[in-house]
C-alpha positions as CSV (number, residue, x, y, z in Angstrom):
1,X,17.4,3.7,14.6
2,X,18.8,6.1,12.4
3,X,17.0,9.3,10.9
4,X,15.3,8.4,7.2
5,X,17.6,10.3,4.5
6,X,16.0,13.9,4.1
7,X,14.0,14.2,1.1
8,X,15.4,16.9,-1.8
9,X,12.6,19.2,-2.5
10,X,13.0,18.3,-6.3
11,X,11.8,14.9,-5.1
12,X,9.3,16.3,-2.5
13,X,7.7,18.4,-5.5
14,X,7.8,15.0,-7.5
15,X,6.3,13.1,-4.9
16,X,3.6,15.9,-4.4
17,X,3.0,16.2,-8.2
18,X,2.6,12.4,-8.8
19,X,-0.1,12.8,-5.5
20,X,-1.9,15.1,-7.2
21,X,-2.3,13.4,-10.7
22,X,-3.0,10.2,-8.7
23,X,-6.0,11.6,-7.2
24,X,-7.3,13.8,-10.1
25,X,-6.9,10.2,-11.9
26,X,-9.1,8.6,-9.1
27,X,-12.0,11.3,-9.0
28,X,-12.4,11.2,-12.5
29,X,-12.3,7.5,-12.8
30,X,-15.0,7.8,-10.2
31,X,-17.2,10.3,-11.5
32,X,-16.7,9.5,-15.3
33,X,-15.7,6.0,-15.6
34,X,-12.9,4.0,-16.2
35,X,-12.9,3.4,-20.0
36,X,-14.2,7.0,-20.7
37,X,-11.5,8.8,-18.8
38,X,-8.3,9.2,-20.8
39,X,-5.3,10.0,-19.8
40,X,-5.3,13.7,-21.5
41,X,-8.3,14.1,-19.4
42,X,-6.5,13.2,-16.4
43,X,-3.7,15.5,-17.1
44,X,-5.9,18.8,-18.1
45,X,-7.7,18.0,-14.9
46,X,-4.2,17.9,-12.7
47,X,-2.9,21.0,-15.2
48,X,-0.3,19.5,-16.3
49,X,1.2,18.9,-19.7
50,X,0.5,15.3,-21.3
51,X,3.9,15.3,-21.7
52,X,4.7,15.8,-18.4
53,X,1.4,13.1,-17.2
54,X,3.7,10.4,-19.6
55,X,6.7,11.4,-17.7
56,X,5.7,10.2,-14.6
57,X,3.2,7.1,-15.7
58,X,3.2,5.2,-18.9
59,X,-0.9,4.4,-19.1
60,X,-3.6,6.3,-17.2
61,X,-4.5,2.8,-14.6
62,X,-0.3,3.8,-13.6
63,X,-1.6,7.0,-12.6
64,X,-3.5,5.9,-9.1
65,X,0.0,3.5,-8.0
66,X,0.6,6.4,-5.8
67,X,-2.6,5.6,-4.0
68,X,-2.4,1.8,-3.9
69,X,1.5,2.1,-2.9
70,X,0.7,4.9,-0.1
71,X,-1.3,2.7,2.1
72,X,0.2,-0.5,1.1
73,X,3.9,1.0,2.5
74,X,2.4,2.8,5.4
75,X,1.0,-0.5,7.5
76,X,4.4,-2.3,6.4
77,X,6.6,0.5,7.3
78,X,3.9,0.9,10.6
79,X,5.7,-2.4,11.9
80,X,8.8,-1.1,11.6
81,X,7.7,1.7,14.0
82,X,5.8,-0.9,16.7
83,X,7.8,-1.5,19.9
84,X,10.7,-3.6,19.8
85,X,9.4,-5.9,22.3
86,X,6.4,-7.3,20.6
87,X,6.1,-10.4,18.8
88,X,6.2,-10.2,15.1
89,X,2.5,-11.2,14.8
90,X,1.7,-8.5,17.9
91,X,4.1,-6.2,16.0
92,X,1.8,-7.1,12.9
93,X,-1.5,-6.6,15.1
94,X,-0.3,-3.1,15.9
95,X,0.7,-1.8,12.7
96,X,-2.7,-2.9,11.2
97,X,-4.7,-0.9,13.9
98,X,-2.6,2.1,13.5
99,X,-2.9,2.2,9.5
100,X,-6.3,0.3,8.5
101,X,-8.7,2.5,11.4
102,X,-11.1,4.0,9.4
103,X,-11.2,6.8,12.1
104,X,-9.7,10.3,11.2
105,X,-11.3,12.4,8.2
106,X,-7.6,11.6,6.1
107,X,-7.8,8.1,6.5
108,X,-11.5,7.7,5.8
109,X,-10.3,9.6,2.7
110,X,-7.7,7.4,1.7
111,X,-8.8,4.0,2.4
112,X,-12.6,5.4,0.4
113,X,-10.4,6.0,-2.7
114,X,-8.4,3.0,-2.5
115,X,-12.2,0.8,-1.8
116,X,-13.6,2.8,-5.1
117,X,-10.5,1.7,-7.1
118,X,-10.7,-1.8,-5.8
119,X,-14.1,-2.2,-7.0
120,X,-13.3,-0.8,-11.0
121,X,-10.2,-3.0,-10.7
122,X,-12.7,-6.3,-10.7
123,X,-12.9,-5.5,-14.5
124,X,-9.7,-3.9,-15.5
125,X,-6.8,-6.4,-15.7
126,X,-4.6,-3.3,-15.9
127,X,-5.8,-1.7,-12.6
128,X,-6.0,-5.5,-10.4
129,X,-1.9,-5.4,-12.1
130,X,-1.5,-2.0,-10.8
131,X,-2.5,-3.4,-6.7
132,X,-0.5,-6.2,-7.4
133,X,2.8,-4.7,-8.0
134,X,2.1,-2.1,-4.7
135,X,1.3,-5.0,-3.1
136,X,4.3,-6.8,-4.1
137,X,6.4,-3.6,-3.2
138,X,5.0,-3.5,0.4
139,X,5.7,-7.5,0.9
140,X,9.3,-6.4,-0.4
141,X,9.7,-4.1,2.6
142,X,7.6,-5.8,5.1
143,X,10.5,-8.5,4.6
144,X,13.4,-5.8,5.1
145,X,11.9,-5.1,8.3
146,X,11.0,-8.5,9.8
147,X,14.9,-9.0,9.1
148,X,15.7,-6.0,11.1
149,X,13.4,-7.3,13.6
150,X,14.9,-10.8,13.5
151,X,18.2,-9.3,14.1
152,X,19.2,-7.6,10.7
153,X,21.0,-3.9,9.8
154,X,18.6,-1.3,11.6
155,X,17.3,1.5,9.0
156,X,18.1,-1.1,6.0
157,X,16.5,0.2,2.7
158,X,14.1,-2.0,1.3
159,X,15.9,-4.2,-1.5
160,X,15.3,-2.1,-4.8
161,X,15.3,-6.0,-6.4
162,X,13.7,-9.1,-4.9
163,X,15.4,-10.6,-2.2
164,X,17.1,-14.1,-3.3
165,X,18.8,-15.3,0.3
166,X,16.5,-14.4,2.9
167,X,16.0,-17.3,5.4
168,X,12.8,-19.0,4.8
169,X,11.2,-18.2,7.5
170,X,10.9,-14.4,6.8
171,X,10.3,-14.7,3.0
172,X,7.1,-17.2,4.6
173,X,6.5,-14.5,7.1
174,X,6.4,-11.4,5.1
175,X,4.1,-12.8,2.3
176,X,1.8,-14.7,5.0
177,X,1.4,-11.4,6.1
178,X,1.1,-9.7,3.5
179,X,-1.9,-11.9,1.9
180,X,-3.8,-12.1,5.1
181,X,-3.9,-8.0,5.4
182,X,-3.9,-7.6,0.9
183,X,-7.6,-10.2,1.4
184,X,-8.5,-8.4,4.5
185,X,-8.9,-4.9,2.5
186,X,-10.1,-6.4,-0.4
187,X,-12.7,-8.1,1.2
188,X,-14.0,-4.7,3.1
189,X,-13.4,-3.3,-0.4
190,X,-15.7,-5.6,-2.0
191,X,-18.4,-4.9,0.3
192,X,-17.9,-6.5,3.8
193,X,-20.5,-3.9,5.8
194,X,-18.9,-5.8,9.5
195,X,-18.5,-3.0,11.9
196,X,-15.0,-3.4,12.7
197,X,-14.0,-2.0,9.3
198,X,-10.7,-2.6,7.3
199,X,-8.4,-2.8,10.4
200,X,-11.3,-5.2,12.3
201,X,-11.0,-7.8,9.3
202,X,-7.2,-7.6,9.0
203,X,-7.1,-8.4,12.7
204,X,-9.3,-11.3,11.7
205,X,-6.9,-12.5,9.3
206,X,-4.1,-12.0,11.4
207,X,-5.8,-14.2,14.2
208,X,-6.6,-17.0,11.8
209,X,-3.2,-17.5,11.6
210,X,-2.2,-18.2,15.0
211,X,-0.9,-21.6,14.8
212,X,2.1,-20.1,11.9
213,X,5.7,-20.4,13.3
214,X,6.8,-17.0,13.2
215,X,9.8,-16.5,12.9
């Protein structure tokens, strides 16, 4: 498989500046609230110009896509990485226990932010529209990479617009998946104390699903 494109550092900075505003959005919708944080506030927290906050998100709930789209890309680009030989639902299996283990200090981290958002987005339209578009994105790419798993162009980019001529099968695939891991987080988000955690639940989910004709 062919090496990802390197990353200019104009767009690394980018990348590390939209980071950075998405958290400081996060711990201050945490600490202060939703409705009392603005989006000034977020940007004199992040020291950066409001100018520059509207540059790179058009309302303050924008602000934490970063965090939503982090984790929701990294369990669908995990399957990518999971041996060739599995099975797409062993392939799916894998990536959830690699990404969803609630069992280094960074992960803890950013699966705790994405559980505190979660919970505000039960009363903010804008936010639960925020998880829905990441989530969206990641089904997107999940499907990119079943094709290459189901025979397509190794290394394909993710379509940049949704895909209209996939086989049925896949489009079924990726957004079967996609649902089972999207209520699997948001039920452990919502308050599901179960010892196996995030990754436990999605396993769950996965399992209940046995009898699906994968493709």
């Amino acid at each position: 498989m062919p090496d990802t494109p390197a990353v200019s550092l104009t767009e690394r900075r980018k990348n590390e500046t939209r980071l950075d505003i998405a958290r400081t959005a996060a711990a201050l919708f945490v600490a202060d609230g939703l409705r009392a944080t603005r989006a000034e506030d977020i940007a004199r927290a992040a020291g950066v110009a409001p100018r520059t906050f509207y540059r790179y998100f058009p309302t303050k709930e924008e602000s934490v896509a970063p965090l939503f789209a982090a984790g929701a890309q990294q369990w669908a680009e995990a399957v990518r990485r999971a041996p060739a030989d599995l099975s797409v639902p062993d392939a799916l299996r894998h990536a959830v226990r690699g990404t969803l283990a609630v069992d280094t200090e960074r992960a803890a981290e950013s699966l705790a932010w994405v559980r505190a958002l979660l919970r505000m987005s039960v009363e903010s339209p804008a936010l639960r529209a925020v998880w829905a578009d990441a989530c969206h994105a990641s089904e997107q790419t999940l499907l990119a990479i079943l094709a290459e798993r189901a025979g397509g162009a190794p290394g394909a980019e993710p379509p940049s617009v949704p895909l209209l001529e996939p086989p049925l099968e896949l489009r079924l695939a990726a957004g079967v998946a996609s649902v089972a891991v999207r209520v699997a987080v948001e039920t452990w988000a919502a308050g599901d104390m179960s010892p196996e955690g995030p990754a436990g639940l999605a396993e769950r989910c996965l399992a209940a699903l046995e009898t699906f004709p994968w493709p």
